[in-house]
C-alpha positions as CSV (number, residue, x, y, z in Angstrom):
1,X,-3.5,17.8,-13.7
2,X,-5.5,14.8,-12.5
3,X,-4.2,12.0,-13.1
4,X,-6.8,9.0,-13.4
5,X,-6.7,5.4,-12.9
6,X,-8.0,3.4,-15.7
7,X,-9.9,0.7,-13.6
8,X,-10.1,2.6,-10.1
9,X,-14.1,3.0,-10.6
10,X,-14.9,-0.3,-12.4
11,X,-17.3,-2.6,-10.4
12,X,-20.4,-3.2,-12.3
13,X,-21.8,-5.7,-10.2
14,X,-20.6,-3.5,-6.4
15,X,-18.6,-6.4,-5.8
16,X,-16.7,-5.6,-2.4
17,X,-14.1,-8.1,-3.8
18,X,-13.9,-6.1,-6.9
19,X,-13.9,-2.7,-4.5
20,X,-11.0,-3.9,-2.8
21,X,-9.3,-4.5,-5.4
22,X,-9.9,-1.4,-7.3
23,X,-8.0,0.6,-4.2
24,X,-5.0,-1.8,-3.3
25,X,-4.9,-4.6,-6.4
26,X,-1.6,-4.5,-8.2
27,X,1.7,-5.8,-7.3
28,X,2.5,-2.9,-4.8
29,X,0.0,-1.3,-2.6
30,X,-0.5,-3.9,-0.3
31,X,3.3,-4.0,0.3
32,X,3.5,-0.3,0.9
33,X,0.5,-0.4,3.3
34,X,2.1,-3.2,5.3
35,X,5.8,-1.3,5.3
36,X,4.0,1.6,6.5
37,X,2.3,-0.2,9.0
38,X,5.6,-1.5,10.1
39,X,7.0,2.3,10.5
40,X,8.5,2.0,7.4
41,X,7.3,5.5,7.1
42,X,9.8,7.4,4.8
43,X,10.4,7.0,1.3
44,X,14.3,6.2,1.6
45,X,12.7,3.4,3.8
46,X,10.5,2.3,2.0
47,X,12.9,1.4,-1.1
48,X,15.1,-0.2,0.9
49,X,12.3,-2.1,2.1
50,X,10.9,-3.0,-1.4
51,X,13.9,-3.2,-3.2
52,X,12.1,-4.0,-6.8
53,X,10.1,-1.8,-6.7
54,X,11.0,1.8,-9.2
55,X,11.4,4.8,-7.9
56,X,8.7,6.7,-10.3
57,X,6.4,3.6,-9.2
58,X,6.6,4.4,-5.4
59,X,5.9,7.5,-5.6
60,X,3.0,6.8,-8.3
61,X,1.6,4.4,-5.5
62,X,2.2,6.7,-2.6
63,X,0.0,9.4,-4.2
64,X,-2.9,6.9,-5.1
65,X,-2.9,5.5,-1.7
66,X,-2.6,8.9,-0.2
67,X,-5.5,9.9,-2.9
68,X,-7.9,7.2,-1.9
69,X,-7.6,7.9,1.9
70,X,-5.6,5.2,3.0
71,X,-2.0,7.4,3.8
72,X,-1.5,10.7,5.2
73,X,1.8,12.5,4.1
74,X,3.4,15.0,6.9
75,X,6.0,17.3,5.6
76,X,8.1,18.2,8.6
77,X,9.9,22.2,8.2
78,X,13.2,21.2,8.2
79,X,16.1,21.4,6.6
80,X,16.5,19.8,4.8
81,X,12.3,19.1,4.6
82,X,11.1,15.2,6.3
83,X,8.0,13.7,5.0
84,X,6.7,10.5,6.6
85,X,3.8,8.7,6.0
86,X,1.4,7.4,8.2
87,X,-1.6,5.2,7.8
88,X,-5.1,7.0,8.3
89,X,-8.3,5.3,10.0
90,X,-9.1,3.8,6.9
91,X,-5.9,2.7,6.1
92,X,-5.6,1.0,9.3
93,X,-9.3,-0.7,8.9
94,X,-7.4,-2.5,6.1
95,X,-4.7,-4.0,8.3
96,X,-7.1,-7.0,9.3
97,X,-7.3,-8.4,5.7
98,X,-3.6,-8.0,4.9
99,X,-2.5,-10.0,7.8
100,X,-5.1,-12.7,7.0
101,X,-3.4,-12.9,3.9
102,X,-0.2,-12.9,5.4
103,X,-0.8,-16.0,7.8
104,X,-2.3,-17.4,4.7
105,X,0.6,-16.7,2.9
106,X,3.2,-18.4,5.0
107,X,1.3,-20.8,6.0
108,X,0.8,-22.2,2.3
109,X,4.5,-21.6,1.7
110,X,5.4,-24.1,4.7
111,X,3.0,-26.7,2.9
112,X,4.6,-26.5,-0.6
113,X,8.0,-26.5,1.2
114,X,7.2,-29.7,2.7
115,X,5.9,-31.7,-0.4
């Protein structure tokens, strides 16, 4: 069963802002990206990692980021079984943006620790 995102397609006006935001807006997906990114690559590492976040959630965003292109799972024959994760091309064209906002990010944090 499919399961679809309420707002995924939403974007009356093709507003790249809006697009981007349709594939990685919420509180996680970014974060998971970045972790990956960061060879944060298996789930156990990636809790530990983002401690807040649930496992059900995780796993909710792992499968929309994998859905939407951005992740590749690889399930390794073991035993017992390995998956990692690994950003694809398109994930990886997204790496750019996310560290803008990261220098923004600490960069505004060093300012309102100064006031």
């Amino acid at each position: 069963m499919e399961n679809k995102r309420k707002n995924k397609d939403f974007n009356p006006f093709n507003c790249g802002v809006v697009h981007f935001l349709n594939i990685v807006g919420g509180k996680w997906k970014v974060l998971v990206i970045y972790a990956v990114s960061k060879k944060c690559n298996r789930f156990s590492l990636l809790q530990k990692t983002i401690p807040h976040i649930s496992k059900q959630m995780l796993i909710n965003q792992l499968r929309e980021l994998e859905d939407d292109g951005l992740l590749e799972r690889q399930i390794f024959a073991e035993v017992p079984p390995r998956v990692e994760y690994a950003l694809t091309e398109y994930g990886n064209s997204m790496m750019s943006v996310i560290l803008d906002i990261q220098k923004w990010g600490e960069k505004d944090l060093k300012e309102k620790c100064q006031i």
